[in-house]
N, C-alpha and C positions, 0 to 999 in steps of 0.2 A: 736450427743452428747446431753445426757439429764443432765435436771438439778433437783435432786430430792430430794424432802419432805419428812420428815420421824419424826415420833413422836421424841419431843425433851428429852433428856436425864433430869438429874436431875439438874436447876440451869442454864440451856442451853436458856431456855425462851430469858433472858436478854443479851444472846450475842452468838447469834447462829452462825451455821457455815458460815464465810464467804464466802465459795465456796462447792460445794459437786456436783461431775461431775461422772456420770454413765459410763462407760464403761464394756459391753462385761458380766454380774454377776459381776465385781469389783467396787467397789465407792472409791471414792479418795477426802478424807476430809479434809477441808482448813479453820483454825481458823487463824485468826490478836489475838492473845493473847500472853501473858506469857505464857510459856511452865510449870512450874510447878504447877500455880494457874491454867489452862488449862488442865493440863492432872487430876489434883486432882476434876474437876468440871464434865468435858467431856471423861472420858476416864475410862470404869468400871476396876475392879478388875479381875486381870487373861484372859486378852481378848486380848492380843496381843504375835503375835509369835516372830515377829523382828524386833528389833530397831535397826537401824544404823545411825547413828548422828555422829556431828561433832562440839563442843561447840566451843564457841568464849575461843581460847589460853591464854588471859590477858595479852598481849603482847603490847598492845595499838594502836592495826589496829585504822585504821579509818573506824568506819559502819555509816551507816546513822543516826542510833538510839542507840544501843546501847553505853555500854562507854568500853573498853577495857582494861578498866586500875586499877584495883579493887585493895588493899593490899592484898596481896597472902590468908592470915588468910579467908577473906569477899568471896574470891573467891572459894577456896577449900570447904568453909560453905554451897556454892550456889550447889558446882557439889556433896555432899553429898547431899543435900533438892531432886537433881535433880535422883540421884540413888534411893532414898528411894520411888520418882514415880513412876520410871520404875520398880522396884523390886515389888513394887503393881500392877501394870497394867500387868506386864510381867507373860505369861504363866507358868507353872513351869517347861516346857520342853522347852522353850523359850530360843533364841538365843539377848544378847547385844552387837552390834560391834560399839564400840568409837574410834575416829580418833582423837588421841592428836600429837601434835608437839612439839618440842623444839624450841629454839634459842642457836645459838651460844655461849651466853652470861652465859644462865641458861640451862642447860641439863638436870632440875628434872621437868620441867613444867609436864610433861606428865606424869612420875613416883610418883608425888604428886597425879596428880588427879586418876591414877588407885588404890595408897594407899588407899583414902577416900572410892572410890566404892567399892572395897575390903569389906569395913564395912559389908556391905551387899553380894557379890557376890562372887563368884567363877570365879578365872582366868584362864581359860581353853585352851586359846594359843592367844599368841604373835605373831604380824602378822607386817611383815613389809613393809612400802607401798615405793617403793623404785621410787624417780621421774629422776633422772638421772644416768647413771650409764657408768664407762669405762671400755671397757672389751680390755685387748689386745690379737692379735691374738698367739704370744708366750705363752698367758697363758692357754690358749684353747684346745692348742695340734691339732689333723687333726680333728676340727667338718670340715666338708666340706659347711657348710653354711656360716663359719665368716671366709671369703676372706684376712682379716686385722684389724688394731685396730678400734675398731667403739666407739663412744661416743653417743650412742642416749638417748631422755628424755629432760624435761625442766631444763636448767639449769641455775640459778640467780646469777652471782658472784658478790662475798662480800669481801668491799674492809678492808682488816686486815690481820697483819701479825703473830695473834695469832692463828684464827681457820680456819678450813679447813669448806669448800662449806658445808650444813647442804641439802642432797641429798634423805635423805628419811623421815617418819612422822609413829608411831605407830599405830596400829589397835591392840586395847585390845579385845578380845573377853572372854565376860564375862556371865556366866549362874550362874542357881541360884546352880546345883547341883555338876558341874565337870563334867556330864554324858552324855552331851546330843551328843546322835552321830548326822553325821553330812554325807551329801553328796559329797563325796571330790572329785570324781570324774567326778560329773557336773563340775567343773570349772576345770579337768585334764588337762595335757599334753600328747602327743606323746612322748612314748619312744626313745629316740636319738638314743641308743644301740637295736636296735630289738634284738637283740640276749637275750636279757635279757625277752620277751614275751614267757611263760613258762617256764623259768627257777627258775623263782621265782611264789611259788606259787600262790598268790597274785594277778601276771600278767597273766590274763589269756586273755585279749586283751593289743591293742595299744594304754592304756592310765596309767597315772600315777596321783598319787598325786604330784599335784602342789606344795606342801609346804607352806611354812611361810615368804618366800620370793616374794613379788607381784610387779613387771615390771609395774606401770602403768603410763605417762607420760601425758601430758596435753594437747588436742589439741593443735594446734598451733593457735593463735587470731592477728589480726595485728591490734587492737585498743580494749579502755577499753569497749564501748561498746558491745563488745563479752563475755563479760566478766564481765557484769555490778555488781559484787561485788567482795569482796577484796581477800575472802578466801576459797570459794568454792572447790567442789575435783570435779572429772569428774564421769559421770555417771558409768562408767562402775566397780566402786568402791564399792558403793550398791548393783550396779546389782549381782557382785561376791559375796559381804556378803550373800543376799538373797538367790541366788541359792546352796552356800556351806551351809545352815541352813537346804536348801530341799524344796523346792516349792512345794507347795500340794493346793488342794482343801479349799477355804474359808480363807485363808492367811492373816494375817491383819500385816503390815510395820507402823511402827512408825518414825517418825523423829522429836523430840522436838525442832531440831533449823532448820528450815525447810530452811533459806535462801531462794536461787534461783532455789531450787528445784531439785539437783540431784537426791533425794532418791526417790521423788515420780516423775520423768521421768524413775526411775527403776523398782518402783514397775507400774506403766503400762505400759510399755514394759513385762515383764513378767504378767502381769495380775492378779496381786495380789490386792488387798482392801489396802488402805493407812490412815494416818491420819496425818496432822503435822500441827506444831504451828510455827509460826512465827509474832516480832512484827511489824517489818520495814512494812509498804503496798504496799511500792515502790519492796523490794526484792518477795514479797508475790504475787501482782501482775504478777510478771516476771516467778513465777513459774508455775501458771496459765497457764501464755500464751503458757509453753515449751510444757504442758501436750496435749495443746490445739492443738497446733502444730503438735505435736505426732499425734493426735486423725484426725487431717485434712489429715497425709498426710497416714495413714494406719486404716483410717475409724475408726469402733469400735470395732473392731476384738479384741485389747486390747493386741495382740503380734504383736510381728516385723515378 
């Protein structure tokens, strides 16, 4: 693992990166900054293919640093400042995937903040990240793999007699033009029905488009230090956004709320060039160490 020098960009003098870890042709760039005074400082015009983030909801988690609790008005003001970044930085064949959530309480949290980015972008599919899910075996009919009713996923219950368990979280995928195709079949399935391989044109192997519906459930952790922040997604969340954009050559991942570092554990594992801001040093730190970790236990090969 190198740690490498490189002429500073414009304004970068006074608060350079505070991490930049060489892997394999990929660098993985780590600012303690404000993500949008940050990406307008350090982050040129048109030079990034994919951003996959995940803002703080204004739900009132408890972060280290930040405050979670903003008037809706202050908040929706911030994730427009924050689209108007990305839509500069972002290539114009560029892919943005945003992870908003709801509460139980408020069901527009996440339809507020896609209205505002809207201003700027194009909504090009609704993706749903589904964390628990019941499937009973009556409603399946003979798949020969679901034996009985299965419940698997992480599942939080919430004590109320108004709403029902809140089991999945939005993936807005948003470009600047409606256009951009997309690799759908990196992230495919197996056909259930063979029979359906060549009958449709389309199927010309054993794989399908996955859809807009995404299974992905949470490790399991038996303490918070596994876990050391409130609201993170799991890795394999990015890694899907990244691969369904198309993974190519010179790849640059973005993540302006960089946390504890899923995005950039995804982008090197796939071996792409990263960049992310975060302000916490405690979350920033942890993200570090995951890459670093990564980096220890499959060299610098920069893939799994």
């Amino acid at each position: 693992m190198l740690v490498q020098r490189r002429p500073p960009l414009q304004g970068e003098a006074n608060n350079p990166p505070y991490r930049v870890i060489s892997r394999s042709g990929s660098r993985l760039t780590f600012y303690h900054s404000d993500c949008t005074a940050g990406m307008a400082s350090f982050v040129p015009e048109l030079s990034i293919d994919v951003v996959v983030t995940s803002p703080p909801y204004n739900i009132g988690i408890k972060y280290n640093v930040h405050s979670d609790n903003l008037p809706r008005e202050s908040y929706l003001a911030w994730m427009s400042q924050l689209g108007n970044q990305i839509f500069r930085a972002l290539k114009d064949d560029g892919s943005f995937f945003v992870n908003v959530g709801n509460t139980p309480k408020d069901q527009w949290i996440a339809w507020d903040v896609a209205r505002v980015l809207k201003e700027k972008f194009t909504l090009q599919n609704v993706i749903h990240w589904v964390k628990s899910i019941a499937i009973s075996k009556v409603d399946v009919g003979n798949y020969p793999n679901i034996l009985g009713d299965v419940a698997p996923g992480h599942f939080k219950p919430i004590v109320s007699k108004r709403f029902l368990n809140d089991c999945h979280e939005y993936i807005f995928h948003f470009t600047k033009s409606g256009s951009v195709n997309l690799d759908k079949l990196s992230i495919g399935v197996p056909y259930q029905d063979k029979t359906n391989i060549g009958r449709w044109k389309s199927a010309k192997k054993d794989r399908r488009d996955r859809g807009n519906v995404w299974f992905l459930p949470y490790s399991t952790i038996r303490s918070k230090s596994q876990r050391p922040h409130p609201a993170s997604f799991p890795v394999k969340l990015p890694e899907m956004c990244i691969k369904l954009h198309g993974c190519r050559p010179n790849l640059v991942v973005l993540d302006p709320f960089l946390g504890i570092g899923s995005t950039a554990v995804a982008a090197a594992r796939l071996g792409t060039s990263f960049i992310g801001f975060e302000i916490d040093r405690a979350y920033l730190d942890e993200a570090i160490s995951r890459v670093e970790e990564l980096n220890s236990k499959h060299g610098k090969r920069g893939r799994n």
